[in-house]
LUMMI-769983 format. One line per field, with one value per residue (C-alpha): x, z, y; residue number from 1. Coordinates in Angstrom, 1 decimal. Each point is the difference from the previous one (the first is absolute). Example, Ala and Ser with C-alpha at 12.3 -4.5 7.8 and 13.67 -1.06 7.14 Angstrom:
BEGIN
X <- 12.3|1.4
Z <- 7.8|-0.7
Y <- -4.5|3.4
i <- 1|2
END
This chain:
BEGIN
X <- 141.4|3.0|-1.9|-0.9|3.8|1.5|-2.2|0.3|3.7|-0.8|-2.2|2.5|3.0|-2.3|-0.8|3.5|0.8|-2.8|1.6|3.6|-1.2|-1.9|3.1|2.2|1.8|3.6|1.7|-1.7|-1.9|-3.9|-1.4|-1.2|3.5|1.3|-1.8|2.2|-1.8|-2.0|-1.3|1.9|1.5|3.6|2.2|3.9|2.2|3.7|2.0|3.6|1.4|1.7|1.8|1.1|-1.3|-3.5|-2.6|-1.3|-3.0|-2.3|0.9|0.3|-2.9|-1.0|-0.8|-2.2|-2.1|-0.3|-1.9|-2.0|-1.0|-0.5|-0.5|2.2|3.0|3.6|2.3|2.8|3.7|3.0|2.6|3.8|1.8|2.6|-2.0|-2.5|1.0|0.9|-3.3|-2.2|1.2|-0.4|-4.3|-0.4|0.8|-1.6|-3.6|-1.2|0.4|-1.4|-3.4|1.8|3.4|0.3|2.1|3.9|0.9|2.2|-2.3|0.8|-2.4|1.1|-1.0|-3.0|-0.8|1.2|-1.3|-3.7|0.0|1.1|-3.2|2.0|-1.3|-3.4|-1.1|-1.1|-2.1|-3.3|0.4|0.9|-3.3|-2.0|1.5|2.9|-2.0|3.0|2.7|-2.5|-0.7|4.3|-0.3|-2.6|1.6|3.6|0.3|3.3|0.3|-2.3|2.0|3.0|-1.5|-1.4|1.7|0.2|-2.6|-2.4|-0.4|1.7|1.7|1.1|-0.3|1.8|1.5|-1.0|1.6|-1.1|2.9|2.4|2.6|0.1|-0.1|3.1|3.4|1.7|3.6|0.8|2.3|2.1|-1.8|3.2|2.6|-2.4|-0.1|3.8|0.0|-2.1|-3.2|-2.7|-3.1|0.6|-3.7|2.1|1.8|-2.5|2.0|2.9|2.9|-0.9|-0.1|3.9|1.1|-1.2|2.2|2.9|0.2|-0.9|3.7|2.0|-1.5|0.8|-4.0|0.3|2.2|2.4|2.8|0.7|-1.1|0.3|-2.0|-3.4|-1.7|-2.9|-1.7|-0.2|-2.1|-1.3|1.9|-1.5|-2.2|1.5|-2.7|-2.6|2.0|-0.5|-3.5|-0.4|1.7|-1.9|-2.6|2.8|0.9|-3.5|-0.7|-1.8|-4.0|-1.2|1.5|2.0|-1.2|0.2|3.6|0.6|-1.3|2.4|-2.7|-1.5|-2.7|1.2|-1.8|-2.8|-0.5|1.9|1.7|3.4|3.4|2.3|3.5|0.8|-1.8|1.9|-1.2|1.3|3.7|-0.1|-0.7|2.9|2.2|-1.2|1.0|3.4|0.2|-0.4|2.7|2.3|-0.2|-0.3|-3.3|-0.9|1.4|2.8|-1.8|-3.2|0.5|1.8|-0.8|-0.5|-2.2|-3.0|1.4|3.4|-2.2|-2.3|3.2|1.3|-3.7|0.6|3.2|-1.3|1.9|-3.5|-1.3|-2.9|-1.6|-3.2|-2.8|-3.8|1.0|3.2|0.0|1.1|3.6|0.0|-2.6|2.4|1.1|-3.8|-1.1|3.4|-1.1|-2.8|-2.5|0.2|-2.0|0.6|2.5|-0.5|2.5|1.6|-3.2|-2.5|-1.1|-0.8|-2.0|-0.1|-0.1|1.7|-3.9|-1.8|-2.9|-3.3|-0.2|3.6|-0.2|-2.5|0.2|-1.3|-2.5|-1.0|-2.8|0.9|-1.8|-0.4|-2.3|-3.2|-1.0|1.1|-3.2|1.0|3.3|0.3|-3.0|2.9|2.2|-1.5|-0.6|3.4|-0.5|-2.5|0.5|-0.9|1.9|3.3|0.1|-0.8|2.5|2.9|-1.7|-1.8|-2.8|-1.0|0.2|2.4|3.0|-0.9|-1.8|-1.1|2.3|-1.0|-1.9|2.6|1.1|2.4|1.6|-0.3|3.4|0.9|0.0|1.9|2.7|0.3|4.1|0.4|-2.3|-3.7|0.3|1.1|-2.0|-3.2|1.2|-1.0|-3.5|-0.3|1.2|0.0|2.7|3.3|1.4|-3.2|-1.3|-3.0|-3.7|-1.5|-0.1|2.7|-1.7|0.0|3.8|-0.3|-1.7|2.8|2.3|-2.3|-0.9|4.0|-0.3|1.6|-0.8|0.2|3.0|1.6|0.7|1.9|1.2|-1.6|-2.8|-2.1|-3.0|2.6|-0.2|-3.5|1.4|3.1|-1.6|-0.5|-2.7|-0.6|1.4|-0.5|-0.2|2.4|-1.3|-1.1|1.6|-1.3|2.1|1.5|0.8|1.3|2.5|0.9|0.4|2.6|2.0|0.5|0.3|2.3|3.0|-1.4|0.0|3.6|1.4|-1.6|1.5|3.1|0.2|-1.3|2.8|2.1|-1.4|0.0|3.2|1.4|1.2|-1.8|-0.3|-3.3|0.0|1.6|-1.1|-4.4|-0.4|1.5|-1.7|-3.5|0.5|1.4|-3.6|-1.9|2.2|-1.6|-3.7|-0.3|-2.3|-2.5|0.0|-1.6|-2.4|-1.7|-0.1|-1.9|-2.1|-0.6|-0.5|-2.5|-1.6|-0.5|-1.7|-2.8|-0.5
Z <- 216.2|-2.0|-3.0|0.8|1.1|-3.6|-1.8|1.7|-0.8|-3.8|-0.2|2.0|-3.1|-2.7|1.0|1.0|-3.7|-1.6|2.0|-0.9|-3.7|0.4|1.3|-2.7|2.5|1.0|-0.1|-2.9|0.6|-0.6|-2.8|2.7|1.5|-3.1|0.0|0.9|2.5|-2.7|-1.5|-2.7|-1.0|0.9|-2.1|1.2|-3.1|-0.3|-2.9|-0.9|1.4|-1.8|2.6|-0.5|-3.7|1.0|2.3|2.9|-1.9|3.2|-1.3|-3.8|-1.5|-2.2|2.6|1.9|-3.2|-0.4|3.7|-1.1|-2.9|1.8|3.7|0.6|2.0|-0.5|2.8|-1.7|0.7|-2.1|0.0|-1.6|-2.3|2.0|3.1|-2.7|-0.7|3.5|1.6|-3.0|1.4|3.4|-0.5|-1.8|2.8|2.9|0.9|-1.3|-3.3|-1.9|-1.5|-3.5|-1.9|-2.2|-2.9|-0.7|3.9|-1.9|0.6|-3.0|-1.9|2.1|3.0|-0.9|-1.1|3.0|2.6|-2.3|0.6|4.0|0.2|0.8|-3.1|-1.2|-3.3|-2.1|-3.2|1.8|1.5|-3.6|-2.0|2.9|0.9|-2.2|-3.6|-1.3|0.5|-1.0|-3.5|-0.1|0.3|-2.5|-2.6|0.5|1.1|0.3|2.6|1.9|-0.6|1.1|3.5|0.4|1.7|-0.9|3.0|-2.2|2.8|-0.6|3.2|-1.1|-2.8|-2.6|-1.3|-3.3|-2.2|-4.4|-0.7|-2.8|0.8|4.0|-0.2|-2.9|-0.1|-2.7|-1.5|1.0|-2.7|0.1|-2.8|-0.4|-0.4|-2.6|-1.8|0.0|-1.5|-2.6|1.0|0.5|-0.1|3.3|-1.7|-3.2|2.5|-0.4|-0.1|1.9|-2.6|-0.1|3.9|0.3|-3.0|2.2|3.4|-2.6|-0.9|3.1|1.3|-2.8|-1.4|3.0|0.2|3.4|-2.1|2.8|-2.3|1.9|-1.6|2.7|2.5|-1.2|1.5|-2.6|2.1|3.8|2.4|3.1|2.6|-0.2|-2.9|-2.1|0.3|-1.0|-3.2|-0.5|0.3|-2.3|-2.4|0.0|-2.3|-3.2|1.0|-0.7|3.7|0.6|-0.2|3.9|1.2|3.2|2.3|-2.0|-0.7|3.4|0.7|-3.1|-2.5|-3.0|-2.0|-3.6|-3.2|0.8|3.4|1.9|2.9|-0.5|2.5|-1.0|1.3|-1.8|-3.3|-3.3|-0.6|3.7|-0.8|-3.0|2.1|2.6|-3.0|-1.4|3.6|-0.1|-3.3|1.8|2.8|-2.6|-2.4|4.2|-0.7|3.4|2.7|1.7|3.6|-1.8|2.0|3.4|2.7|-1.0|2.3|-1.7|1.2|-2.3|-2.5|-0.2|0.4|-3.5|-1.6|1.2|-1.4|-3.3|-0.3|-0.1|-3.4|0.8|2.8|0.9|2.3|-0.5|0.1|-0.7|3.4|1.6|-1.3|1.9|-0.7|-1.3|-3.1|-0.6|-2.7|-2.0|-0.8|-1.8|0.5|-2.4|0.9|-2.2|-3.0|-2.6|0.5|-3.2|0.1|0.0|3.3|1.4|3.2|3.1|2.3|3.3|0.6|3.3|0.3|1.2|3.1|1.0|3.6|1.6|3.8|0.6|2.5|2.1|2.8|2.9|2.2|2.6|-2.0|1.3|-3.2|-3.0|-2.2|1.0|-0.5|-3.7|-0.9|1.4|-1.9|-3.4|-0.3|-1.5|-3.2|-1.2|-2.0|2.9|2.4|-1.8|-1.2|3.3|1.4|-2.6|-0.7|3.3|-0.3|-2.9|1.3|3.2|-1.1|-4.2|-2.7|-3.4|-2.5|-3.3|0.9|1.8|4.3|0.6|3.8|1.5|0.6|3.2|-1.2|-3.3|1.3|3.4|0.3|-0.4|-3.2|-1.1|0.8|4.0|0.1|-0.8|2.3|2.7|-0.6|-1.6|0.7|-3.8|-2.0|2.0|1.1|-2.3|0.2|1.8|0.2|-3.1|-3.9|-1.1|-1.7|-3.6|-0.8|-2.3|2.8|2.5|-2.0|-0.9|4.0|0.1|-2.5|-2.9|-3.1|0.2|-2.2|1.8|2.9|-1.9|-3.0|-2.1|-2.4|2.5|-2.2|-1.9|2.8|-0.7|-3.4|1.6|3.2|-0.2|-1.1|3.6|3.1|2.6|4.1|2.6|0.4|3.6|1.8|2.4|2.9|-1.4|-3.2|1.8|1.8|-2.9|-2.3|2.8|0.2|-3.6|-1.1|3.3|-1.5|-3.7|0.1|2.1|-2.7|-2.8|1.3|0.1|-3.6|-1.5|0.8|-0.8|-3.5|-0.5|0.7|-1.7|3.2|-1.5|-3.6|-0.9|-2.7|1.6|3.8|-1.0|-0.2|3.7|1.0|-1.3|2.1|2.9|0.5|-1.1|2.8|2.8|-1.3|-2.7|-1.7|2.9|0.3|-3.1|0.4|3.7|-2.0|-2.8|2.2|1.7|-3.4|-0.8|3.3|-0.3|-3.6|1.5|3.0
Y <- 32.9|-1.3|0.4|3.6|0.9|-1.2|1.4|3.0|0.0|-0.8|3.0|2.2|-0.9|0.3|3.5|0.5|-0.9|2.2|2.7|-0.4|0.4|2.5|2.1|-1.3|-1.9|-0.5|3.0|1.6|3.7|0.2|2.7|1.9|0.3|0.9|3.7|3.2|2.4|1.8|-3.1|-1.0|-3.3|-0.3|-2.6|-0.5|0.0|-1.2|2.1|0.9|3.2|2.3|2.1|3.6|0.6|-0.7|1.2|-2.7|-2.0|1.4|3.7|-1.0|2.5|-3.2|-2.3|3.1|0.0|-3.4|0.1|3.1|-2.3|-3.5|0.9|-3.0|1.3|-2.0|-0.1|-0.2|-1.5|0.5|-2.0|1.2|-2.1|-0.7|-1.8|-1.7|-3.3|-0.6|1.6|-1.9|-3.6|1.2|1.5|-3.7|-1.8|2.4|-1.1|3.5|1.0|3.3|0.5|-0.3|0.9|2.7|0.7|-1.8|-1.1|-2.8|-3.0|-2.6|-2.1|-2.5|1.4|1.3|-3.8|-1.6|2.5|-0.1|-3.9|0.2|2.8|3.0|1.0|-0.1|-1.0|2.9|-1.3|0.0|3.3|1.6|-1.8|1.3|3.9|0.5|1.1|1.9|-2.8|-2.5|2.0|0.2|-4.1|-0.5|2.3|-1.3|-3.4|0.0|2.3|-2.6|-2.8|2.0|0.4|-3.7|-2.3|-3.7|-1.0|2.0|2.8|4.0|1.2|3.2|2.7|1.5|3.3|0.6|1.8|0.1|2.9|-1.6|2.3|-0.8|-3.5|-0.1|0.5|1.9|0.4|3.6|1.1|3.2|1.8|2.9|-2.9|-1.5|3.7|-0.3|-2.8|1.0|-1.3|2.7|-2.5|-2.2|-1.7|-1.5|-2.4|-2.9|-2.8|-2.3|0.8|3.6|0.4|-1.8|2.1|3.1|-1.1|-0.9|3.2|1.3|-1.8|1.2|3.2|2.6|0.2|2.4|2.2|0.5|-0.2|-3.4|-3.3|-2.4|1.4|-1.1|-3.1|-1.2|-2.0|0.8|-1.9|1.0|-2.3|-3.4|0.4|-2.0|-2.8|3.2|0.3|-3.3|-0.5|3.0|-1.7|-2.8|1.8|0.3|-3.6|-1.6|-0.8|3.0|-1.0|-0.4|3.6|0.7|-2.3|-2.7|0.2|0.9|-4.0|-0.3|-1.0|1.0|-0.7|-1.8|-0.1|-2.6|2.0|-2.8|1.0|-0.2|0.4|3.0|-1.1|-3.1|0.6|0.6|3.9|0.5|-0.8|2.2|2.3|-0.1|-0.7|3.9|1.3|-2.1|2.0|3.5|-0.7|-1.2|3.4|1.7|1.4|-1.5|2.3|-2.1|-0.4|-0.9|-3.3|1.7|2.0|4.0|2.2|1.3|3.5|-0.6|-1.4|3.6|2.0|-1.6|1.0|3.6|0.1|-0.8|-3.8|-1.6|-1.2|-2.7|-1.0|-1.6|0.8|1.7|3.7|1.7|1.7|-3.0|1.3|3.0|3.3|1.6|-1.6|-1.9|2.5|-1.6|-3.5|-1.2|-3.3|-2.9|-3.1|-3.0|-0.7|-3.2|-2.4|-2.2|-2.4|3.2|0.3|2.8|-0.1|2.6|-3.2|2.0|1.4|-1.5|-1.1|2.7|-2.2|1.2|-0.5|-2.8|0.4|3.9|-0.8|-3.1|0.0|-1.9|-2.2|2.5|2.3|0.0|1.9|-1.1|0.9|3.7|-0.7|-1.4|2.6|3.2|-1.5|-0.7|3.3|0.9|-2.5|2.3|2.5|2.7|-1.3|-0.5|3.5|0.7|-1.7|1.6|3.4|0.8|1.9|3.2|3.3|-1.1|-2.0|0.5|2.1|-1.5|1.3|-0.5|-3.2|-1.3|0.5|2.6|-0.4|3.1|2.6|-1.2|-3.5|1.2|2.1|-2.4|0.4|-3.8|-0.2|-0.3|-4.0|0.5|3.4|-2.3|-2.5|2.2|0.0|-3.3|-3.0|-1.9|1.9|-1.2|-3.6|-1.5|-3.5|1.2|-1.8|1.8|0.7|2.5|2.9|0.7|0.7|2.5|2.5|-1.1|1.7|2.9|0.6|0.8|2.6|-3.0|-1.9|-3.7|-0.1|2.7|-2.1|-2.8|1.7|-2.9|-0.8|-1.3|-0.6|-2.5|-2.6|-1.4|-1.5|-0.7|-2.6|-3.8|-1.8|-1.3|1.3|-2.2|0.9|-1.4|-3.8|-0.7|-3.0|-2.8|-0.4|-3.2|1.4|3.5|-2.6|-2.3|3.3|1.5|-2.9|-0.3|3.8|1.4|-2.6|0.9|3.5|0.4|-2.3|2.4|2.8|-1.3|-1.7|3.0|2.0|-2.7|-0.1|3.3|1.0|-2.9|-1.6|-2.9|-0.9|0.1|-2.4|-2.6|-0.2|1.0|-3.7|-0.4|3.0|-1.3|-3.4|1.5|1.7|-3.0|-1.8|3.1|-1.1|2.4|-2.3|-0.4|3.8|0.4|-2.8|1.5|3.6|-1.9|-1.1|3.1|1.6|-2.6|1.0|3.4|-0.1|-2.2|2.4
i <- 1|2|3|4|5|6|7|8|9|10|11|12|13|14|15|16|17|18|19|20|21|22|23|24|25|26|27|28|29|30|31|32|33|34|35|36|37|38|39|40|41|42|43|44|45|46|47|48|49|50|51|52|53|54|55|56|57|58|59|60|61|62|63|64|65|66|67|68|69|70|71|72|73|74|75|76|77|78|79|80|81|82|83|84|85|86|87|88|89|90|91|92|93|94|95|96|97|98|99|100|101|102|103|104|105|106|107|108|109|110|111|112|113|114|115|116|117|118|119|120|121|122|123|124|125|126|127|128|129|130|131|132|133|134|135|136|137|138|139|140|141|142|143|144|145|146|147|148|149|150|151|152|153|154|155|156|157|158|159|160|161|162|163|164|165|166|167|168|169|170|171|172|173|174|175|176|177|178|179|180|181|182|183|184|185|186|187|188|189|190|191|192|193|194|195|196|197|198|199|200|201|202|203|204|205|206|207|208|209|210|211|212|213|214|215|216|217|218|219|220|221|222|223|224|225|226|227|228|229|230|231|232|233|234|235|236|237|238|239|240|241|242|243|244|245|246|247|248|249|250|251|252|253|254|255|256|257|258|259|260|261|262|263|264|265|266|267|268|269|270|271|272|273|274|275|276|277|278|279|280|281|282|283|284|285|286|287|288|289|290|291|292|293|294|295|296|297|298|299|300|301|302|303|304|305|306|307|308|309|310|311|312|313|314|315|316|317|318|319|320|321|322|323|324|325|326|327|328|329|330|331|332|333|334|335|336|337|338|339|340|341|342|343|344|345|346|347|348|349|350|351|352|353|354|355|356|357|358|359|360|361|362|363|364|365|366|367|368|369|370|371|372|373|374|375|376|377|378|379|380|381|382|383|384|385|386|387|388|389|390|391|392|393|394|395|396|397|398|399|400|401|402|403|404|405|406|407|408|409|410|411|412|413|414|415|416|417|418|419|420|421|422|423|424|425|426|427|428|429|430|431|432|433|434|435|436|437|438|439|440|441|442|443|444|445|446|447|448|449|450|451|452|453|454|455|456|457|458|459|460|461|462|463|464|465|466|467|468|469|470|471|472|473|474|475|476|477|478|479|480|481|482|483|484|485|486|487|488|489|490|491|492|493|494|495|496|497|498|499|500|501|502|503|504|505|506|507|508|509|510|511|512|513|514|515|516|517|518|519|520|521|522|523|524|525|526|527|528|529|530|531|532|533|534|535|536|537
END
């Protein structure tokens, strides 16, 4: 009889146990439970809400045809900006999480790494071989953008937002084309070079070149507030520290002649560089709060008023509308050792954590196949454009929004923004269009947008550019440690140098050892590493 009642008992657990995992267990929701009242399979999604400008996501036109399409209904929940960062650190620690995350809800590499390794995440590489054929074909013809989204435990988390447009992912110098006519200059293209470009804001200081009949009103080179540090990684390209792109000199590296990783900030070219700028504020071609408070709306008021000569950004809107069509985009200029290198361009894999499945999906094959969708070439014109003959016509073999969408009171970009979700606060799980037709659907040539030579940029990028390198947690913590002192003490000694509060001459060498003293050194030897890493992914 005791041999009977234990095993019994034994056969009562192990059907208790088949049971459990038949139901997914825990707190998790079977398949079957995940089906609205007419059938359909219904996924909970997480975004980031955009308020007032935006229709709900459960009304948002896009998202009802993407359920016509897939039969898969999204219960969707929008979170503002302002309740994000909070409310994100509050769903990872509740026991119930969403069926996935969708688009920029502010989740770091970091995160996503840390989160993938605790399971809140689920690993994603077996799930694209097996259901994801247009993000696997993305992988297989660019690498990079692979690497970009693999993290160093050899698992991807997350995907990207991926963008090929030159002219989106780079920054320009946005030069005020009528002060360069009164100066004499009626081709902004002859400005090629380094010497020609600081002849040009020479002038610009000393020439009257708003014609006001007042020569001291004009700033030559006007930042936005706090984009100073911009400016200087678009310098890097004149300065021979350009090859690697934006995201590598935002880990302040380049790649150097032999294709060795190399650190920006204490290298040779790198002080020429800050003694050029020392050069500017000393002839007050700077503006004088270049390296003090000013409100962007000051800032803007100056550009209206026609005291702005240069600045820097990706379109010449950023300025204000209404002087935009006055400047014109230059990309590069060859500094005294030749180089001439659009290096402030990011990488195609501009954003790597779009959309991560949770543990708590119960259907992640449906899932990653939904989303995959929009890195083909249907779905991410679908996703911008909408759909031909109800948001766009074809125009001369290209989409054309629709009137509403064109004369929408805010503009053609918020007027789409209320059918689809792709065109405003980007960084979204899919492949950006073709950029030529996302300027033709507003009723504009690619050019148009930011008065440039946009087909110039191809001969203009870097041999490599290289995608944000992903970081163990160890290296994540050694990295922070060294960089929060390095970069506050960066800051600090570039202002110094630059307005010749120190001599730059004399007080480099201190400089230099001061950040070998923070671990400087070790810094570049984990993103070596990590370099190595990533080319034998």
């Amino acid at each position: 009889m005791k041999k009977l009642s234990w095993l019994g008992l034994i056969l009562l657990l192990i059907f208790s146990m088949v049971l459990t995992a038949c139901t997914g267990g825990g707190s998790k929701t079977s398949k079957e439970e995940n089906k609205t009242e007419d059938g359909k399979l219904s996924l909970h999604f997480m975004k980031r809400g955009f308020g007032s400008i935006h229709p709900p996501a459960d009304e948002l036109w896009m998202w009802k045809k993407m359920e016509e399409k897939t039969d898969i209904h999204i219960k969707w929940e929008e979170i503002p900006d302002e309740s994000r960062g909070e409310k994100k650190n509050v769903i990872m620690s509740s026991k119930e999480l969403p069926d996935a995350f969708y688009g920029a809800f502010g989740f770091s590499a970091d995160e996503v790494a840390k989160y993938g390794q605790e399971g809140l995440f689920i690993p994603l590489e077996d799930l694209i071989a097996e259901h994801a054929p247009n993000l696997t074909a993305l992988f297989e013809e660019y690498p990079s953008i692979k690497q970009a989204v693999t993290m160093p435990d050899g698992h991807i988390y997350s995907l990207p937002y991926v963008d090929f447009s030159g002219p989106e992912r780079s920054l320009r110098y946005n030069i005020n084309k009528k002060w360069l006519e009164n100066i004499g200059i009626d081709d902004p293209s002859s400005i090629t070079t380094l010497d020609q470009f600081t002849d040009v804001l020479r002038k610009f200081k000393s020439e009257d070149a708003n014609g006001n009949g007042d020569a001291s009103d004009e700033v030559p080179v006007s930042l936005a507030p706090g984009a100073i540090g911009m400016f200087e990684e678009q310098m890097l390209g004149s300065f021979g520290m350009g090859n690697g792109g934006l995201k590598a000199a935002g880990m302040k590296l380049y790649l150097d002649e032999k294709g060795e990783l190399q650190l920006t900030l204490t290298d040779e070219k790198f002080k020429d560089l800050w003694s050029y700028f020392n050069m500017l504020w000393q002839e007050e071609l700077f503006h004088p709060q270049t390296f003090s408070d000013m409100e962007y709306e000051e800032w803007v008021t100056e550009g209206t008023q026609d005291k702005v000569g240069v600045f820097s950004w990706v379109g010449p809107d950023y300025l204000g509308s209404k002087v935009a069509d006055n400047f014109v985009g230059l990309h590069a200029f060859e500094g005294a050792n030749g180089d001439r290198v659009l290096n402030w361009i990011d990488h195609p894999a501009r954003g790597t954590t779009q959309f991560m499945i949770t543990k708590d999906n119960q259907n992640p094959e449906e899932t990653i196949e939904w989303v995959d969708y929009f890195y083909g070439e249907e779905g991410s014109n679908f996703g911008f454009f909408g759909i031909e003959g109800e948001t766009y016509e074809m125009v001369d073999g290209a989409p054309l929004y629709n009137d509403e969408i064109l004369n929408y009171e805010g503009g053609p970009q918020l007027g789409a923004f209320q059918y689809v979700d792709n065109v405003y606060g980007a960084f979204y799980p899919y492949l950006e269009p073709e950029p030529a037709w996302r300027a033709k659907a507003r009723g504009l040539e690619i050019d148009d947008i930011y008065n440039a030579n946009t087909e110039e940029i191809e001969t203009l990028e870097p041999e490599t550019i290289l995608p944000q390198f992903q970081s163990t947690a160890e290296e994540s913590a050694e990295i922070s440690a060294i960089m929060t002192d390095v970069d506050t003490y960066v800051e600090e000694m570039r202002a110094k140098f630059v307005t010749g509060k120190a001599d730059i001459e004399k007080d480099w060498e201190g400089y230099v050892k001061n950040l070998e003293k923070m671990g400087i050194d070790r810094y570049l030897e984990i993103r070596r590493a990590q370099y190595e890493r990533i080319q034998s992914q």
